[in-house]
N, C-alpha and C positions, 0 to 999 in steps of 0.2 A: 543315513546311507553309510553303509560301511568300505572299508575300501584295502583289498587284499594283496596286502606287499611282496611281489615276484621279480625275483632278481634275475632268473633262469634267462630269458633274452636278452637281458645285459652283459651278463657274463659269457654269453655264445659270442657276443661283438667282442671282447677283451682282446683279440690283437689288432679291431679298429683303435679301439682308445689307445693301447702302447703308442701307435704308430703317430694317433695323435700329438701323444705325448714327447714321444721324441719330438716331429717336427716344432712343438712349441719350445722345446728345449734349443734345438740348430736355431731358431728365428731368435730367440733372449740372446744366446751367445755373438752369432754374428752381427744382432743390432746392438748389443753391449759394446765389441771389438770395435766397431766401426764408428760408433757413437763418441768414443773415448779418444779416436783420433781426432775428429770433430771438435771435444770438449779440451782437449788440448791445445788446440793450432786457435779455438778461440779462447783460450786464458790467458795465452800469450800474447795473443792480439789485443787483449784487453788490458792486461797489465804492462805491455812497452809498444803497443800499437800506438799510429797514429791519432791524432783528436777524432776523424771521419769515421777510420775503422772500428772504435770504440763505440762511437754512435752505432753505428751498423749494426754490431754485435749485441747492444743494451738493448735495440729493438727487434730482435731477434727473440733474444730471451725474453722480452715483454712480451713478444706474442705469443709465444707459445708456454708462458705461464698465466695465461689471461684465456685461454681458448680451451675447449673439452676438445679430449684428446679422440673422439669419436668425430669430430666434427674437421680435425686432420685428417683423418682417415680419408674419410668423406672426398675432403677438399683434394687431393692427391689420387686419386682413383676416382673419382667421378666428375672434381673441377678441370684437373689440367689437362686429360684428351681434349675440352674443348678450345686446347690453347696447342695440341699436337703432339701431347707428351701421354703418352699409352703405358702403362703398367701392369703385367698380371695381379692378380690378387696378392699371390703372394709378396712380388716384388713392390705392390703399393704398400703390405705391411710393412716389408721390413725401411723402408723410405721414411714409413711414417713413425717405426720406432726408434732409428737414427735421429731423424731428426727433433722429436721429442728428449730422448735422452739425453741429446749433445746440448740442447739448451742447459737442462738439470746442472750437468757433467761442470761446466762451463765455469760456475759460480763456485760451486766445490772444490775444482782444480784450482782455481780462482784463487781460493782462502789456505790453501794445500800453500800456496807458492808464498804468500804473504807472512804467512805463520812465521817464517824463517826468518829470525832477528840477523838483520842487514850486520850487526856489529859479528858477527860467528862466520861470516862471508869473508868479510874485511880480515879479521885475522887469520883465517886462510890462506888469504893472498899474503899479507905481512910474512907469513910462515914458509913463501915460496910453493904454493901447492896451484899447480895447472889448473884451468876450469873445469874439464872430467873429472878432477881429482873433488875440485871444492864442490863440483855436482854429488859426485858420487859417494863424496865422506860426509860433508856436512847437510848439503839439500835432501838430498832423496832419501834417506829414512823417515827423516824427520817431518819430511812434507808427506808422506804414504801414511805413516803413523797418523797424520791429523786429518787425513782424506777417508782414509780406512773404512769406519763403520757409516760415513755419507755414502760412500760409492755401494760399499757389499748391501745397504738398505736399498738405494738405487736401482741396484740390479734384481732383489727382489720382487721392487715394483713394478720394470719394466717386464718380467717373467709373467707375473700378473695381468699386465696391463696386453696381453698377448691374448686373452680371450677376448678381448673387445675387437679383433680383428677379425671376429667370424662375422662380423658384419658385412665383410664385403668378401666372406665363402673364401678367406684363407685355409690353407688345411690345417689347423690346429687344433686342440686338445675340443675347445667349447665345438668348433664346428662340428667336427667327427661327434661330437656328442649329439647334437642339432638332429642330425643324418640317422642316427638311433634312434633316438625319441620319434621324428617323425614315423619310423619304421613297426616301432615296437609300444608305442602310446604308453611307455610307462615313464612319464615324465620324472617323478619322486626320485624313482631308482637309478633314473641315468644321471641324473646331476647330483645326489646323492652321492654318486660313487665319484664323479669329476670331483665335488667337491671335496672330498678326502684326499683324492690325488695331488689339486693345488693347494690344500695343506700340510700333505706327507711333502711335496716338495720345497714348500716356505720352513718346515721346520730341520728339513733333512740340508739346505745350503745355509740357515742362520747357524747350523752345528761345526755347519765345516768350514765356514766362515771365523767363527770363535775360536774356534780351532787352530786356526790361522793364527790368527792375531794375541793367541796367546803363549805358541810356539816361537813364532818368529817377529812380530812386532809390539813382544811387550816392553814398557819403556822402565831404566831402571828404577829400583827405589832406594829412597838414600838411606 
């Protein structure tokens, strides 16, 4: 049986898939942004919290590095109505991809903060320099520099990890695709062509990512 490859009604849908494609683009970014606040307020909790809140946080991140990330989804759109907590689709993805990414975030931020040799702190202060100052001169490069390509990988995953929400008919790139293929039965061609997209995109932010990090946070040499 031979099988004859027609792109022509795929390409008639090409400003569904954009539209896909933004909204998976708005959903990475605002559960990135929101995620990271998440992943801060628990590094901090972790690294000067108290003994309980540390506990808290350790099984926090256990769970949700122990659990498929489809089965969050799930649990958050189909468990918690039964407890009176209601989410659209969309707002069950993006719940569910905060909440996944701030565990990630957590440990990251984590080793970001640690990195900084406690003795480069100390003579900060010896030197009379305010805590803004010994954040802003001595921590915060140094700690983005060691977070850098954990977080920008991160975010590529969680970009990714945004097709798996069409499971619960979020508007995203994979759904919008779903909605075609039902439409036009040419399965090859439609996810053929998503597939290129979420590679034109993994390749087009690891660019500007490097990019990044090679402008502005490269570290000197001696």
């Amino acid at each position: 049986m031979s099988y004859e490859f027609d792109f022509a009604d795929v390409f008639a849908a090409w400003p569904e898939l954009l539209q896909g494609l933004f909204n998976s683009l708005v959903l990475s970014a605002l559960a990135m942004a929101i995620g990271m606040v998440v992943s801060v307020a628990g590094a901090l909790g972790k690294t000067s919290g108290p003994k309980w809140l540390v506990r808290i946080i350790d099984e926090y991140i256990e769970l949700i590095r122990n659990t498929p990330f489809l089965i969050q989804i799930f649990m958050i759109y189909f468990g918690l109505p039964s407890l009176g907590l209601k989410f659209s689709s969309n707002g069950a993805a993006l719940l569910a991809l905060v909440v996944n990414v701030g565990a990630y975030g957590i440990e990251i931020i984590r080793a970001g903060i640690e990195s900084i040799q406690k003795g480069q702190i100390e003579a900060g202060k010896s030197l009379g320099m305010r805590p803004l100052q010994i954040f802003r001169y001595i921590i915060l490069k140094p700690a983005i520099q060691a977070i850098y390509p954990s977080l920008t990988s991160q975010f590529i995953l969680l970009m990714l990890n945004t097709s798996v929400c069409s499971a619960i008919a979020a508007s995203e790139l994979t759904a919008v695709a779903g909605d075609i293929q039902s439409r036009t039965f040419r399965s090859f061609e439609v996810y053929f062509i998503v597939t290129c997209m979420y590679l034109g995109l993994s390749v087009f932010f690891w660019s500007v990512f490097a990019g990044i990090e090679r402008t502005f946070l490269r570290k000197p040499t001696r």
